[in-house]
C-alpha positions, 0 to 999 in steps of 0.5 A: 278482679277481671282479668282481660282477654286480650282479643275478646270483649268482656262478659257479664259478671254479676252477683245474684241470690238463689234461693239454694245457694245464697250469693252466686256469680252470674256469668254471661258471654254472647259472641266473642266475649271471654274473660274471667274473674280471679281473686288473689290466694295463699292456700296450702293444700297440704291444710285444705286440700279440697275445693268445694263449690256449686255450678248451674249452666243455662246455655252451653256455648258451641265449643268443647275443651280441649278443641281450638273452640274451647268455651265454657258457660263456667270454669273454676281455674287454679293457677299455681305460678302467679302470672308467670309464664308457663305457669301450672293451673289446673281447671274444672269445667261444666263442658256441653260435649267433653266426657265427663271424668277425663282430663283435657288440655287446655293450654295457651302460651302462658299456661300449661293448663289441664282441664277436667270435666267434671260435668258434661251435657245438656241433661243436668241444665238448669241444675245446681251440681255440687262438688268437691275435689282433692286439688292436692291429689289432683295436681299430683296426678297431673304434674307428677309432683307436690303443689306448690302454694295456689296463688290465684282463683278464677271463674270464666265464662267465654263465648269467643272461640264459637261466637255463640253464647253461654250463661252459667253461675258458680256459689262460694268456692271454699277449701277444706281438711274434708270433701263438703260434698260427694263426687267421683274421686275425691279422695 
């Protein structure tokens, strides 16, 4: 399902095939678009606690996280509170200028949301990244406490805050007992 922004218009999603990766979302936003597409979940990360996904970004919007011109060409967010308020989420992020490995804030009024970059740059554009992160121990690292059941999975893309443009794609996003793939601090 898309969610809306409410003060954006709504980028482009599309499923596409790549010759690597199978089936994969497109993500399109020019100007002020913004928006994602989540997809409801019952995950216990005490049984799959790593997420693993691919990435490939074309056009970096002008923003970075954690500035007041947030955009990202693509974000996995995992939300943990399904649409309450002040919900806890934690996202990942291919970021044009944010260092790559930290966390940022990323909140809004209805989340308190940290954002890590785990690519960062224009050096790996055009590239597919794969990753696998430990969500239960990242979330413990964040918020100083067990996860709770992740309840819902989004995929942004957004262009609003630096009216500029930005394309990326994201594969299937799956969990496991075990990283699928190799990355910094998976573990």
């Amino acid at each position: 399902q898309v969610l809306g922004h409410p003060a954006a218009d709504q980028p482009e999603f599309r499923v596409e095939r790549d010759e690597k990766q199978g089936a994969v979302l497109r993500l399109h936003a020019k100007g002020i678009q913004a928006d994602g597409i989540y997809r409801a979940a019952e995950i216990d990360l005490t049984k799959t606690p790593f997420i693993n996904f691919a990435w490939k970004v074309e056009v970096h919007p002008a923003g970075q996280v954690g500035t007041k011109k947030s955009d990202q060409a693509v974000k996995v967010q995992l939300d943990f509170g399904r649409f309450r308020l002040k919900r806890r989420v934690l996202s990942y992020v291919f970021d044009p200028s944010a260092k790559s490995g930290r966390w940022y804030g990323d909140s809004s009024f209805f989340a308190v949301n940290r954002a890590l970059a785990l690519d960062s740059g224009s050096e790996q554009l055009g590239e597919w990244l794969s990753h696998s992160r430990n969500v239960q121990q990242d979330y413990r690292r964040i918020y100083r406490a067990d996860p709770p059941i992740l309840e819902n999975i989004s995929i942004f893309c957004d262009s609003n805050d630096s009216d500029s443009e930005a394309i990326g794609y994201c594969s299937e996003i799956t969990f496991s007992k075990e990283p699928l793939h190799k990355t910094s601090d998976s573990r």
